[in-house]
C-alpha positions in Angstrom: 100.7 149.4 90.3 97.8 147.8 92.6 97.4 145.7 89.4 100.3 144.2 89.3 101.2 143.1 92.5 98.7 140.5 92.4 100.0 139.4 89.2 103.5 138.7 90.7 102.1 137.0 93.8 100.2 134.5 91.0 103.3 133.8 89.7 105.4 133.1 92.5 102.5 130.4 93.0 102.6 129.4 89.6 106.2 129.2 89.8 106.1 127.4 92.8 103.6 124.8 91.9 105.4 124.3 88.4 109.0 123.3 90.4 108.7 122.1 94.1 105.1 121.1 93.8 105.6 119.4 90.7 108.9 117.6 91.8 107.2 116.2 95.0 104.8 114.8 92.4 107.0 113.1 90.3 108.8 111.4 93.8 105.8 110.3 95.0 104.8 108.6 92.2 108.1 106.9 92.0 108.0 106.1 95.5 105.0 104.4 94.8 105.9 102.2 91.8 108.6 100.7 93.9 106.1 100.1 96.8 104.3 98.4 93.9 107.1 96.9 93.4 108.4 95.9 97.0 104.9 94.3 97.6 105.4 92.1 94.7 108.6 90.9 95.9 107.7 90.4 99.3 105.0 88.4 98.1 107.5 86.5 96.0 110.2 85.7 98.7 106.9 84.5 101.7 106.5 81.8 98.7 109.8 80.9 98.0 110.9 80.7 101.8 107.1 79.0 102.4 108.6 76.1 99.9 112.0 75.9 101.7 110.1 74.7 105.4 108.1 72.7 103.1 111.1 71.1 101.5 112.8 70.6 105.4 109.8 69.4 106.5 109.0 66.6 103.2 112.6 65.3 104.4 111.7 64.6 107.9 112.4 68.1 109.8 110.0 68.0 112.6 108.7 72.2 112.3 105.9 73.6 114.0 103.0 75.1 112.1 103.4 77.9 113.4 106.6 78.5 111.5 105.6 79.6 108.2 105.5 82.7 105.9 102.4 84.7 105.3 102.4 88.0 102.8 99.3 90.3 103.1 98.1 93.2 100.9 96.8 95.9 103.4 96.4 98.4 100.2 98.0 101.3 98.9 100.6 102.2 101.6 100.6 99.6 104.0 101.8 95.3 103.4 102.4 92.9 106.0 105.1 90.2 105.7 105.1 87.6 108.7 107.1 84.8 109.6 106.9 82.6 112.6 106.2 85.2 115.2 107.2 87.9 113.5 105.7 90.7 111.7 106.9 93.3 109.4 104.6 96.0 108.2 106.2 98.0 105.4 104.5 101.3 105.0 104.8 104.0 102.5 104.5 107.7 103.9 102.1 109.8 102.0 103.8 112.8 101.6 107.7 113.3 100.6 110.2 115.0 102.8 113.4 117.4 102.9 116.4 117.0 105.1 117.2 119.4 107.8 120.7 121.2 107.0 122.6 119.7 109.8 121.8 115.6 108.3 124.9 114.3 106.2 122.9 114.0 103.2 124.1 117.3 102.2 127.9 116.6 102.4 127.0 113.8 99.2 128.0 115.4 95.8 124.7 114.2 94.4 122.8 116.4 96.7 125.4 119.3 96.2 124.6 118.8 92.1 120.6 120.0 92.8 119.0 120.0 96.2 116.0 118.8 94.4 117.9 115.2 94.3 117.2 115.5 97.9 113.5 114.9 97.8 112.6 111.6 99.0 110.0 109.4 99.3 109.8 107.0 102.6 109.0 103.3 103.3 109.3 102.6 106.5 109.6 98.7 108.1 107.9 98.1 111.6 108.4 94.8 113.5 105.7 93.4 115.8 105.0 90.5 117.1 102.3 88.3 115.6 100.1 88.0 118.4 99.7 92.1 118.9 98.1 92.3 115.5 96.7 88.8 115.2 94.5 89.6 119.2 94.6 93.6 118.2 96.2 94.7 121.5 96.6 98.1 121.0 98.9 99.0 123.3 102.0 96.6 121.8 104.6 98.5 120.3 106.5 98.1 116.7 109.9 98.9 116.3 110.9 101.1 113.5 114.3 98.2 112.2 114.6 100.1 108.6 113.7 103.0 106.4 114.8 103.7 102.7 114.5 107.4 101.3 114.0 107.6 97.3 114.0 110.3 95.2 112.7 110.8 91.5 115.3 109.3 89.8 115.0 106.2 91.8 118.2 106.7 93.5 118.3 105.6 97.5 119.6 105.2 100.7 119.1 103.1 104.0 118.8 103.7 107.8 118.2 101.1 110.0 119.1 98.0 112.0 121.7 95.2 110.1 120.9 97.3 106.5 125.1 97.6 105.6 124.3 98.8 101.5 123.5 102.0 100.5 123.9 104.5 103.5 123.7 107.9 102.9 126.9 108.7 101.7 126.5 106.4 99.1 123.1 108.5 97.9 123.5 109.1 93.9 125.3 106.6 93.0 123.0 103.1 92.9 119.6 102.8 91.5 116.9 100.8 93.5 116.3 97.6 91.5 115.1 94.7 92.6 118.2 93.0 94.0 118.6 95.7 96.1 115.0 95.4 97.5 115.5 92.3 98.4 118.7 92.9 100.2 116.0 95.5 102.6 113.7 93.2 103.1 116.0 90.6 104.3 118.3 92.6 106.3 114.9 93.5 108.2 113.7 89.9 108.6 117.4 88.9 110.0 117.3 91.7 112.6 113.8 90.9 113.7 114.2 87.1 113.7 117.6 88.2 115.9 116.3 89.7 119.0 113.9 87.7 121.7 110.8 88.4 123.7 112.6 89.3 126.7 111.2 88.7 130.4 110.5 92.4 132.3 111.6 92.8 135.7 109.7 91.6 138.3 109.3 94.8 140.2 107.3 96.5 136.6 105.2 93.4 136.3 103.8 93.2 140.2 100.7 94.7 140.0 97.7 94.1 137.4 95.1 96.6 137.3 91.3 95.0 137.1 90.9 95.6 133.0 94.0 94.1 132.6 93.0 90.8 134.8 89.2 91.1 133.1 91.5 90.5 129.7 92.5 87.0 128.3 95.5 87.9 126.9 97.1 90.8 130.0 100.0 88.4 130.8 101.3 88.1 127.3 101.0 91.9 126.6 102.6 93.3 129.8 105.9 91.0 128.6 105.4 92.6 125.4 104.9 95.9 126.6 107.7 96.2 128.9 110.0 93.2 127.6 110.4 93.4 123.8 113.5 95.5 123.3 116.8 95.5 121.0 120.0 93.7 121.5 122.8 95.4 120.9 123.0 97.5 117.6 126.2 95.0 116.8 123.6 92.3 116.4 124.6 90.6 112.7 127.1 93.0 111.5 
């Protein structure tokens, strides 16, 4: 008997790496191929839109320099998309995630076919302002406007600000392709192109501490700091 009992521990490990482990595997590296993917289009649309400013300005648009597209490769997990003052960082989480029971994921009949349908994969979609990352001020903040959850068979579904295809009750029953990529990515760059850099209050900008004053840039990150915030979640619907 004291034999055995290790025996049937090593299998429920065995067991264990051969199903959950193994499935976590296979939506990672799924996830993955459409970040691959994702980065390729994003890539693909900074050109595209890059040649449309380029077109407006050939026909005698006056357009500031600033206002231009710019895609950049940060590696694995991690691609930057920005546009005028705007930045979007697309980032792929490294590990895969289960809903808690009380999330509406679980009322889909997809998820009640196998719960392992309901391991997903996550690419989140930051926006910052370009001058945070361009003068690395590390206390700006980025907004989380959009996430998509995949799972292993590629299936999906969106969260987030002005994203109106694919929530979750419509999980099982669209595959991600590339049309529907680019309907992410562009919801995000609408919402993030549709809310301003808003002035703070007076009263939370009236004192300056000395490292703040010593800095070049202190004005234009208190504003940030304090006075980047979301219109109402109506905003492009």
């Amino acid at each position: 008997m004291d034999n055995e009992q290790p025996l049937s521990v090593n299998a429920r490990i065995v067991d264990a790496l051969a199903g959950k482990s193994n499935l976590k595997s296979f939506v990672f590296d799924r996830t993955l191929d459409i970040f691959v993917e994702l980065k390729e289009l994003l890539a693909e649309i900074s050109n595209d839109l890059d040649e449309a400013l380029d077109e407006l300005r050939d026909s005698g648009k006056s357009l500031s320099k600033r206002v231009k597209l710019e895609y950049r490769d940060r590696g694995k997990d991690v691609a930057e998309l920005r546009f005028a003052d705007d930045v979007l960082v697309f980032s792929m989480c490294a590990d895969i995630y289960q809903f808690d029971r009380e999330h509406p994921v679980w009322n889909v009949p997809y998820s009640k076919e196998d719960t392992g349908n309901t391991y997903c994969g996550v690419i989140n979609v930051y926006n910052f302002l370009y001058e945070s990352i361009k003068l690395n001020r590390q206390d700006d903040l980025g907004y989380l406007v959009a996430r998509m959850f995949v799972n292993k068979d590629g299936c999906f579904f969106v969260e987030g600000k002005n994203q109106n295809r694919c929530k979750v009750c419509d999980f099982g029953k669209v595959r991600l392709d590339k049309k529907e990529l680019r309907d992410f990515v562009e919801g995000a760059m609408l919402y993030a192109l549709s809310f301003d850099l808003l002035v703070p209050p007076f009263d939370k900008v009236k004192t300056v501490t000395v490292g703040e004053k010593n800095s070049e840039d202190y004005v234009i990150k208190t504003a940030k700091r304090l006075g980047f915030e979301y219109r109402s979640d109506d905003v492009l619907k």
